[in-house]
C-alpha positions as CSV (number, residue, x, y, z in Angstrom):
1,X,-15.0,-10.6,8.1
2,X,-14.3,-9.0,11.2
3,X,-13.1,-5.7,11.6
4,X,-9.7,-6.6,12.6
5,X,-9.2,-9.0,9.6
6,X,-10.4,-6.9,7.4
7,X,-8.0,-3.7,8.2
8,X,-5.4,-6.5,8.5
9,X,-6.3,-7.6,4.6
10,X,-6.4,-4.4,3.3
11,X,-3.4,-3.6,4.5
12,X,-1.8,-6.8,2.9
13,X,-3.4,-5.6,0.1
14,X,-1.9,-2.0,0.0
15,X,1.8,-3.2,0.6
16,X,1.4,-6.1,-2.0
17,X,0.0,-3.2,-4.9
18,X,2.9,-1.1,-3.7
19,X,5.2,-4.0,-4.2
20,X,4.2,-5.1,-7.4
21,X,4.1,-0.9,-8.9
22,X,7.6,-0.8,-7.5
23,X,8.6,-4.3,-9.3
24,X,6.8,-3.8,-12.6
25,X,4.8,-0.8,-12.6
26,X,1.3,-0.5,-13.2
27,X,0.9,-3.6,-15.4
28,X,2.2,-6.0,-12.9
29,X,-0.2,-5.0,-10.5
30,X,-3.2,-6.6,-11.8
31,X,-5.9,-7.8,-9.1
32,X,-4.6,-11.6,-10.0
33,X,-1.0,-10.7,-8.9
34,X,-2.2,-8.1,-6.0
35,X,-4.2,-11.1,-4.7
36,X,-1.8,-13.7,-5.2
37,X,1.3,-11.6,-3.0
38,X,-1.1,-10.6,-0.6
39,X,-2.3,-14.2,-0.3
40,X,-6.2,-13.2,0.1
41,X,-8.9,-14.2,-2.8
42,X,-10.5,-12.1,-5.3
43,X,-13.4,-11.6,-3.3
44,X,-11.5,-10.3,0.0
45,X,-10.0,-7.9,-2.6
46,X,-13.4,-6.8,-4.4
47,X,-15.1,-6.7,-0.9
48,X,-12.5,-3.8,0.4
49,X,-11.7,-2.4,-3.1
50,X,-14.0,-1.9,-6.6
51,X,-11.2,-2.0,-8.5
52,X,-7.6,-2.2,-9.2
53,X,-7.5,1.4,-9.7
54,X,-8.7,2.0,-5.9
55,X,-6.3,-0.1,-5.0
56,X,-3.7,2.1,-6.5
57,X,-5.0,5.4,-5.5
58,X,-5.4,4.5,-2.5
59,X,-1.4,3.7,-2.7
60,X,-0.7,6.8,-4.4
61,X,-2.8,9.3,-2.0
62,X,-0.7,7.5,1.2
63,X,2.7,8.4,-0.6
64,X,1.6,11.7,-1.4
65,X,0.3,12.3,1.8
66,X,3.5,10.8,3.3
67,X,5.7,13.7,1.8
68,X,3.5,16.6,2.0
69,X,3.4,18.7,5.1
70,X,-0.1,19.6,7.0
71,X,-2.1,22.1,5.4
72,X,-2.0,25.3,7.7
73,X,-1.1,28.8,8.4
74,X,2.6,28.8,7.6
75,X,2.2,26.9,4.9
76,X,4.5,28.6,2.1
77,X,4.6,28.2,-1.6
78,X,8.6,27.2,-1.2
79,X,7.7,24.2,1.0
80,X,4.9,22.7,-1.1
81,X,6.7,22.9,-3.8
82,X,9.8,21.3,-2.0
83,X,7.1,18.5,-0.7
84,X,6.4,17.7,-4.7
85,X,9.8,17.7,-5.6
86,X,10.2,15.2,-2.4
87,X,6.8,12.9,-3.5
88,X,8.5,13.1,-7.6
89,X,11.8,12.0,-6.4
90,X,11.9,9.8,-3.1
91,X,8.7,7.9,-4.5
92,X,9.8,7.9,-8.8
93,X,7.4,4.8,-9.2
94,X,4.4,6.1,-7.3
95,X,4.7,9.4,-9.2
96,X,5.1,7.5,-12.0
97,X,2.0,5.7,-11.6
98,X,0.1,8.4,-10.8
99,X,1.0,10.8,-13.6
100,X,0.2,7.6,-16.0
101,X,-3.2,7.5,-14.1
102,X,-4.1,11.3,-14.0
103,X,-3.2,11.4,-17.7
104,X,-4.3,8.0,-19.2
105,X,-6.9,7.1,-17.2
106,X,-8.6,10.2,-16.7
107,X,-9.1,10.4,-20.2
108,X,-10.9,6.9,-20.6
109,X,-12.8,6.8,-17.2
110,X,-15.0,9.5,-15.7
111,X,-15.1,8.4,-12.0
112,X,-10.6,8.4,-12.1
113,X,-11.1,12.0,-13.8
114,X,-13.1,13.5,-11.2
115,X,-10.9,11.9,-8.5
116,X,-8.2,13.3,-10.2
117,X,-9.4,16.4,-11.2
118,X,-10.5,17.0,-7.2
119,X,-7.2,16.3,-6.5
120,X,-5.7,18.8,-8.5
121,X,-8.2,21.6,-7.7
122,X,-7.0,20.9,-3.9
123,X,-3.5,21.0,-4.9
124,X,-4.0,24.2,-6.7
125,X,-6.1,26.1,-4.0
126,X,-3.1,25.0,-1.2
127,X,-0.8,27.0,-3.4
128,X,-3.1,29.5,-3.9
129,X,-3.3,30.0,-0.1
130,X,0.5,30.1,0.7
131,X,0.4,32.4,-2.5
132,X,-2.0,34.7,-1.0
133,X,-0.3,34.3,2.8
134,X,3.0,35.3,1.2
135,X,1.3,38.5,-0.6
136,X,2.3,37.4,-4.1
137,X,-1.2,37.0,-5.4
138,X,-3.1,40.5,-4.2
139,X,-6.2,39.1,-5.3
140,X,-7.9,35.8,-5.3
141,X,-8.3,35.2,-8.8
142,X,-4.6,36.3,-9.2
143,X,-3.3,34.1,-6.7
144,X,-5.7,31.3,-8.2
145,X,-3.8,32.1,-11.7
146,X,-0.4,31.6,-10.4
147,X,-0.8,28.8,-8.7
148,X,-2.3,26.8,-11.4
149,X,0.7,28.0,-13.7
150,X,2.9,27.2,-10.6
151,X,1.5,23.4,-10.1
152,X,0.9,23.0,-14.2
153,X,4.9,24.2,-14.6
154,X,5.7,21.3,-11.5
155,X,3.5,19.0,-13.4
156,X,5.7,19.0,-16.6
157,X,9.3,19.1,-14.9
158,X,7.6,15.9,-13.4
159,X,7.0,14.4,-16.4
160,X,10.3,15.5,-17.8
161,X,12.1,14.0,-14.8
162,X,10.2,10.6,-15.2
163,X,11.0,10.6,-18.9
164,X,14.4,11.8,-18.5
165,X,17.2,10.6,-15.8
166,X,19.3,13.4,-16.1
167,X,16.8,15.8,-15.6
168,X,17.1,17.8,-12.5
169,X,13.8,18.6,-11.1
170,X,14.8,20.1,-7.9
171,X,16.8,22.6,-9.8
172,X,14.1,23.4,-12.1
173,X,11.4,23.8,-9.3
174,X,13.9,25.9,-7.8
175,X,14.5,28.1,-10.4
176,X,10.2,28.6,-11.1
177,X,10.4,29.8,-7.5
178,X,12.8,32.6,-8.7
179,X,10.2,33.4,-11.4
């Protein structure tokens, strides 16, 4: 496979996965139906990906990426938080997917755990950054505290929003900033 062909079928790959989540959630996107919409063979998938959950991860780091603003300097607590609520809300099935995964998933498999676990560390140290930048947190293990509580507290409006419509999660997230 050349090296053109092969970003080209990965990428055929992504958007059919992000199709499928989007039509039928995680159980629709099985490697048979990824394959099938993205018209490439098993093989083409396995070469590029070890697994469905790759696959979606991959998926679920781009839209997270997409909403979340560069790491740096300025960086304040109000605009990652914003930037979740954006991710939560803008992308319901991709969050939706990956709160299943985080939670699910990192129970039953160990390599999913650590990614997700990694993930959430990161997450946790940006907001313990701003935290620190904004003078909140006088100490590291302080600002460390707060933003775990801070991302923990975003985490469950999440899955209150996903399992509840009416639930206003910008509001909420709002109103923890007050706190």
């Amino acid at each position: 496979m050349t090296y053109r062909a092969g970003i080209a079928t990965r990428s055929r790959i992504l958007d059919a996965t992000r199709q499928l989540l989007a039509d039928g959630g995680l159980e629709a996107a099985t490697v048979k139906a990824i394959c099938a919409q993205a018209g490439v063979l098993p093989g083409s998938f396995y070469h590029l990906f070890p697994s469905k959950e790759e696959a979606v991860l991959t998926v679920v780091k781009e839209a997270i990426a997409a909403v979340q603003p560069p790491s740096g300097p300025r960086e304040t607590v109000s605009g990652l938080v914003d930037s979740f609520v954006k991710f939560i809300t803008s992308e319901p099935v991709i969050a939706r997917v990956y709160l299943v995964m985080a939670i699910s998933g990192g129970l039953t498999d160990p390599s999913l755990r650590r990614r997700v676990l990694r993930h959430h560390q990161a997450r946790v140290e940006r907001f313990a950054q701003a935290i620190r930048r904004q003078g909140a947190g006088r100490s590291p293990t302080r600002a460390g505290d707060r933003a775990e509580a801070l991302v923990a507290a975003l985490t469950g409006y999440a899955i209150h929003g996903i399992l509840s419509p009416d639930f206003d999660l910008a509001k909420q997230a709002e109103r923890l900033l007050d706190l």
